[in-house]
N, C-alpha and C positions, 0 to 999 in steps of 0.2 A: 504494500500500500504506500502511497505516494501523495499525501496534501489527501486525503480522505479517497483517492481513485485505486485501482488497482493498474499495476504497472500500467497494462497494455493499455487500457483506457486513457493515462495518463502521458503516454506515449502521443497516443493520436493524439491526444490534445496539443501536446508540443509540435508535433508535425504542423498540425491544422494551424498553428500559432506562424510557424515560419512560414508557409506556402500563402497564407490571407500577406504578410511581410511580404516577401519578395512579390507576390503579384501587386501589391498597393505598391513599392519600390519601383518597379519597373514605369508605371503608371504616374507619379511622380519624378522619373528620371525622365520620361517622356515629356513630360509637362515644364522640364527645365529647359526644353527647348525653345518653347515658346513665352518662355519668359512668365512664365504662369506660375505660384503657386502651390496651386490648389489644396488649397488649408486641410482639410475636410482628408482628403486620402495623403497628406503630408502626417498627418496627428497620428491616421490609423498603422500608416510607415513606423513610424516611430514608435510608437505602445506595442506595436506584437512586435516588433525585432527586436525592446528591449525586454521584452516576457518571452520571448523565443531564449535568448543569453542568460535569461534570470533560470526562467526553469529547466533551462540545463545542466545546472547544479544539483539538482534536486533527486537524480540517477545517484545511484546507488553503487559509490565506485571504489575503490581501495587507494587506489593511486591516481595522480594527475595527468589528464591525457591530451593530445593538441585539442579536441575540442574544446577541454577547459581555457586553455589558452587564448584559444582561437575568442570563446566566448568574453572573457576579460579583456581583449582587443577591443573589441566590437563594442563591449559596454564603452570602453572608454571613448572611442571616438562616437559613440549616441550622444554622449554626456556633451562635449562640444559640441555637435550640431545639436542639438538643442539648446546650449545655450547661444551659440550663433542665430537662429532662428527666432528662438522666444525671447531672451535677454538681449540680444544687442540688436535683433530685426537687421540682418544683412548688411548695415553697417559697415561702409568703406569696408577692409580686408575679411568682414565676418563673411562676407556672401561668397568669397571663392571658398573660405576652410569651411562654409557649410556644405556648399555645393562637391568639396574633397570628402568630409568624413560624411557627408549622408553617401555616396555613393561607393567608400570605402566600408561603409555598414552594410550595405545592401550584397557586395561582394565576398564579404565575410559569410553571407547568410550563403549565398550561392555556391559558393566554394563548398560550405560544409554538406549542403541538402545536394553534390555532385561526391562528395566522399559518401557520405549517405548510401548515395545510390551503387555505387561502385560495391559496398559492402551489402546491402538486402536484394538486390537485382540481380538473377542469378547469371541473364545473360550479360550482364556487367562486368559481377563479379568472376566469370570464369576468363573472358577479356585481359583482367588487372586485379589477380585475389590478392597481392599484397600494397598495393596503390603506390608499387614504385614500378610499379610495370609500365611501358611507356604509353597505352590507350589513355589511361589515367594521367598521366603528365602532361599527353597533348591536351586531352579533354582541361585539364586546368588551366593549360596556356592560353588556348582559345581562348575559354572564357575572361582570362586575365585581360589576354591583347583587346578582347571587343571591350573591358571594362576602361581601359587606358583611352580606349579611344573616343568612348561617351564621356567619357570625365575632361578633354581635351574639347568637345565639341559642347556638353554642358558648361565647362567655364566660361565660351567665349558669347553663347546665348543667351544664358541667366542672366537678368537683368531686370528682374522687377519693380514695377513701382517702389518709390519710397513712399512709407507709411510715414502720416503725419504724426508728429508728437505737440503732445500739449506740455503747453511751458505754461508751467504753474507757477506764482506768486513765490517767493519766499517768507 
């Protein structure tokens, strides 16, 4: 049992937490194209990638493994885009390190939900059963080089309104 679930239930739960993530990510990283946004699937980005990294911990482990790692990454670069996003609102240099660590978050999740699959996918896993086989390395690269490359085309198109601030009295 796991937070009141039983493994396997608690399992899906976590999947279901990363894959609503990376699909609201994706969706968001599109949307930094056009200079958008979109508050509404930005928020949902953010709360399930950082309960995707939270209840990752919560597995039942002996020793510390890259996913812990990977997961501690990940928290920490949420923590910055968020506060680039909600504390400093994009703000001179805040809007490219948001536009770095949300998409360096997003990539975190993909990486692992692709080691994931390498390991429960049988035709995956027969491919690359120890994930230093090289399907599994191209497959990472790939998706690295296409991540370098939306990170390289989102910084140059980000550019959303500035929100107004209200200057209050002293």
């Amino acid at each position: 049992m796991i937070l009141g679930m039983s493994t396997s239930a608690f399992t899906l739960f976590h999947v279901i937490l990363s894959l609503i993530g990376i699909a609201a990510g994706l969706v968001v990283a599109a949307g930094m194209f056009g200079s958008k946004k979109l508050e509404g699937w930005t928020a949902l980005f953010l709360a399930t990638t950082v309960l995707t990294s939270v209840t990752g911990y919560f597995f039942p482990r002996d020793q510390i493994l890259p996913s812990h790692i990977v997961g501690a990454l990940s928290l920490i670069v949420l923590a910055i885009a968020i506060l680039a996003l909600y504390r400093f609102r994009l703000e001179g240099n805040w809007r490219w390190i948001y536009v770095v660590t949300a998409l360096v978050a997003l990539w975190f999740n993909v990486f692992v939900a692709i080691a994931q699959a390498f390991q429960k996918i049988s035709f995956l896993n027969a491919l690359a059963p120890t994930q230093s086989d090289p399907p599994f390395i191209i497959a990472q690269l790939v998706v690295l080089a296409a991540f370098v490359a939306i990170g390289f085309a989102a910084l140059k198109s980000f550019r959303p309104v500035a929100e107004r601030r209200e200057v209050r009295p002293l």
